[in-house]
N, C-alpha and C positions, 0 to 999 in steps of 0.2 A: 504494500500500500504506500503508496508517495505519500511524502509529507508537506504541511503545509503549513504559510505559518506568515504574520505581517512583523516588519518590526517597529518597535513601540520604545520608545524613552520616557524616560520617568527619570525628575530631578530627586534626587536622595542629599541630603545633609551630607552627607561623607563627601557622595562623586557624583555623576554624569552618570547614569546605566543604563543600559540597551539591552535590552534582548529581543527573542522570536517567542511571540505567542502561538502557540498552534492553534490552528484553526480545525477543523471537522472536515469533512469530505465534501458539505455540501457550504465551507468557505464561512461559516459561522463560527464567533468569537466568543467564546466565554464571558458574562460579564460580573461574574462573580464564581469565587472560588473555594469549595466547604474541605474542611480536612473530613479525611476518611471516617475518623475515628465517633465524628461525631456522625453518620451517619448509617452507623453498623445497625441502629438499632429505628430502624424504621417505623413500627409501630408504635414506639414511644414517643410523645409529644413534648417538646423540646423547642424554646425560641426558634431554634434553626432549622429543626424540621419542617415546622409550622410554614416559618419564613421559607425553602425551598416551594413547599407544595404551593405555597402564592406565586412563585416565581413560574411555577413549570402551568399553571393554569393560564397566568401572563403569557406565556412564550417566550418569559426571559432564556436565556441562556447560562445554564451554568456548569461547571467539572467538580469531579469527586478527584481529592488525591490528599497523598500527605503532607501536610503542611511539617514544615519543621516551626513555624512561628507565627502563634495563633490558629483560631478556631474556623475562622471567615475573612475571607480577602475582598475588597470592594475598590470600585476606583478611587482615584486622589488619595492613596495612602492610607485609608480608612481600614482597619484589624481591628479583630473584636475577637475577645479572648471571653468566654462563655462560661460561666459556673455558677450552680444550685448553692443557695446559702448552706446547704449542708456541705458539698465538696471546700467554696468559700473557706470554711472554715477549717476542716480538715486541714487544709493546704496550706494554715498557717501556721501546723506547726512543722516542724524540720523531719525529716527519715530519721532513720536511726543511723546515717553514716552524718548528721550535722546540715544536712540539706534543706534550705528553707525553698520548697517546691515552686510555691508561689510568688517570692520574690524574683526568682530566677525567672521564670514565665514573665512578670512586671520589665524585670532590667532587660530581657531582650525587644519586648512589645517597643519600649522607648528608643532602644536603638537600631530598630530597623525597621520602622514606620514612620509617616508622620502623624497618623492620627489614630493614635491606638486607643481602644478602649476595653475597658472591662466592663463586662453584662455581667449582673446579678443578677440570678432568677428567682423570682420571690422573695428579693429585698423590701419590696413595700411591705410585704404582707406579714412582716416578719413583727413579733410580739416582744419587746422587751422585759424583763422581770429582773429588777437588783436586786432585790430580797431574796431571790432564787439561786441568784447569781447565773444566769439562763437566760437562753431567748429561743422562742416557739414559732414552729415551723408551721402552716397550715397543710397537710394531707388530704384533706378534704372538707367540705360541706354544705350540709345539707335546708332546706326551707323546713322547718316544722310549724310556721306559724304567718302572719301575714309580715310581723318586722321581727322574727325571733328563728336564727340560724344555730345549727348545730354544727360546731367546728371538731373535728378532729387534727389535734397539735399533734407534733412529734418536739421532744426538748433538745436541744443543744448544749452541751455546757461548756458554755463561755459567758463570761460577765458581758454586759451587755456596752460597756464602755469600753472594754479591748475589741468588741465586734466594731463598733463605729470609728475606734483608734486607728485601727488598722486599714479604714476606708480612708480615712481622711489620711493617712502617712501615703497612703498611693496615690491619691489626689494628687499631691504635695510632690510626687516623683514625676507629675506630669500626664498620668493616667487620667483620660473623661472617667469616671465609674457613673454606672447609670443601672439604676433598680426597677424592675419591674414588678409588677403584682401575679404573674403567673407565665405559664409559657406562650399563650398566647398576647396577653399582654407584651410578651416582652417580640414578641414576632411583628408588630405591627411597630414596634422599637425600630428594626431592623431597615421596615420596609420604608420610616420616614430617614433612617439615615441611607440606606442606600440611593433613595430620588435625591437628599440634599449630595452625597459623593458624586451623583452624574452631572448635576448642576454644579457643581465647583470644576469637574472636569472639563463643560463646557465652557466656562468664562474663562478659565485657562488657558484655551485652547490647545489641554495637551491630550493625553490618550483618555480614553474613557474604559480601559481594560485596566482589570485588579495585575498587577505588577506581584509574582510571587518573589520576594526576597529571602534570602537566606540569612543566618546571622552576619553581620558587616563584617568582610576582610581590610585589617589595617594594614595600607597598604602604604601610604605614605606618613611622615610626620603629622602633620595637620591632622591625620584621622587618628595617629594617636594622641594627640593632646586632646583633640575633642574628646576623646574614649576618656579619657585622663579624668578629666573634669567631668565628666558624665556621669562616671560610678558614684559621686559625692551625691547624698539625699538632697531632694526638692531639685537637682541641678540637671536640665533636659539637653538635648543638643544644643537645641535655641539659646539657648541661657548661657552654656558653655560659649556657643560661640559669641554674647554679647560680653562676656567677661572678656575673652581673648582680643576682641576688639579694644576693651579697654587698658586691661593690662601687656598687652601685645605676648607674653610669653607665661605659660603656664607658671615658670619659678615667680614672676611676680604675682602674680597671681593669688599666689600663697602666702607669698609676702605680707599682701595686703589686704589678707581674706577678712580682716572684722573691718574694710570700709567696705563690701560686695553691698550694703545694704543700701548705701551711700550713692558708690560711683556707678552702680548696674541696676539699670531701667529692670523693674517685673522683679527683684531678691528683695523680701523682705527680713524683720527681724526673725519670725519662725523659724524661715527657711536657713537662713546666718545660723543661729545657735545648735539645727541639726547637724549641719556642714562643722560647726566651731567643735562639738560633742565627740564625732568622727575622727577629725584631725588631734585631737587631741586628747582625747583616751586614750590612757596606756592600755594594748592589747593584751588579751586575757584568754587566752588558749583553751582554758575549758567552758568559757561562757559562752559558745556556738550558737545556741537557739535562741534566747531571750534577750533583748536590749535591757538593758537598764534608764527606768526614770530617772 
């Protein structure tokens, strides 16, 4: 079978990247791209299954494959990394080899998209309890009355202020997070940001295909100092490169890291004192999973 394929650029923060989208036999283009993984299980309703089956009644066009980075590829750099407040939380805490699962998935989303997001599924709907030190999940329910529903919870145990800690420290990395109230709720999520993704592509006038990327290869200086600066918390490419702009060279940079609040458009004090906390903790070999307040 020949192969077929346009090619397509897309501006990246690091470089300039080109590739060959394949095209189909009959010259159609992908316009959104699911990882595999989330679609093993088809009978089960899921933002993004949901989101597919609206696409395939549309006539959009889309591919199954593995993603290494994210859940769903959309145009203008749009990634959405997808998880149940139950998984959510799971994934905050580390393996058992010291692995913070979910940061990892965070720190790549930032650096190989521009507009990464993380989908909560069933964030709205999610119950808070400090007295419990918990927060409750809705599984289902039911009408038994005219205004009187019958909820079945499932519990979580996490305090319900390290559940919203944890949102807000990703925010703060850079990540949109965004809650929905169930999977279909969160599917009609998808389907208002993938029309805004095709609308930023056409004002652009650049490609209207999801650009699959891989994690960034540092290939020049410039991409490793961006890299450099990027691992520091609340600090995005964007941000890296407005710092570099001003300090011209990462050592300064360092030098003068408690004026970042000061001399850098978009750093605030929050953002200063996580960066300040990082740089200057003495490192502590067994404390792998937990930050300290």
């Amino acid at each position: 079978m020949p192969f077929k394929g346009i090619i397509a650029s897309d501006k990246l923060d690091f470089m300039e990247e080109y590739v060959l989208v394949q095209t189909d036999l009959f010259g159609r283009i992908p316009e959104v791209i699911v990882d595999i993984h989330e679609m093993r299980h088809r009978d089960k309703d899921t933002s993004i299954t949901l989101f597919v089956n609206t696409l395939e009644q549309q006539g959009v066009m889309y591919r199954v494959e593995k993603l290494e980075v994210a859940d769903l590829i959309m145009p203008s750099g749009y990634a959405v990394e997808r998880k149940t407040v139950k998984d959510f939380c799971q994934s905050l805490f580390g393996t058992r080899e010291g692995r913070l699962r979910l940061m990892e998935q965070i720190e790549a989303l930032i650096r190989t998209y521009e507009h990464p997001v993380l989908l909560i599924e069933g964030g709205l709907a999610v119950r808070p309890d400090p007295i419990r030190k918990a927060i409750y999940v809705q599984i289902r329910r039911n009408r038994v009355g005219k205004r009187l529903w019958n909820v079945l919870e499932e519990e979580i145990k996490i305090h319900p202020n390290q559940y919203e800690g944890a949102i807000n420290e990703i925010q703060n990395r850079g990540i949109e997070v965004i809650k929905s109230y169930d999977a279909y709720h969160g599917s009609l999520i998808l389907l208002g940001m993938f029309s805004k993704a095709k609308e930023i592509a056409k004002k652009r006038k650049s490609t209207r295909y999801p650009i699959v990327r891989s994690k960034p290869k540092l290939k020049t200086i410039r991409d490793r100092q961006l890299f450099f600066l990027s691992g520091l918390p609340g600090i995005s490419i964007s941000r890296a490169q407005k710092i570099l702009k001003t300090y011209k060279t990462p050592y300064n940079a360092v030098l003068k890291v408690r004026r970042w609040d000061i001399d850098v458009e978009g750093i605030g004090t929050k953002t200063l004192d996580q960066v300040l906390k990082v740089l200057f903790a003495e490192y502590n070999e067994k404390d792998q999973n937990k930050e300290k307040n």
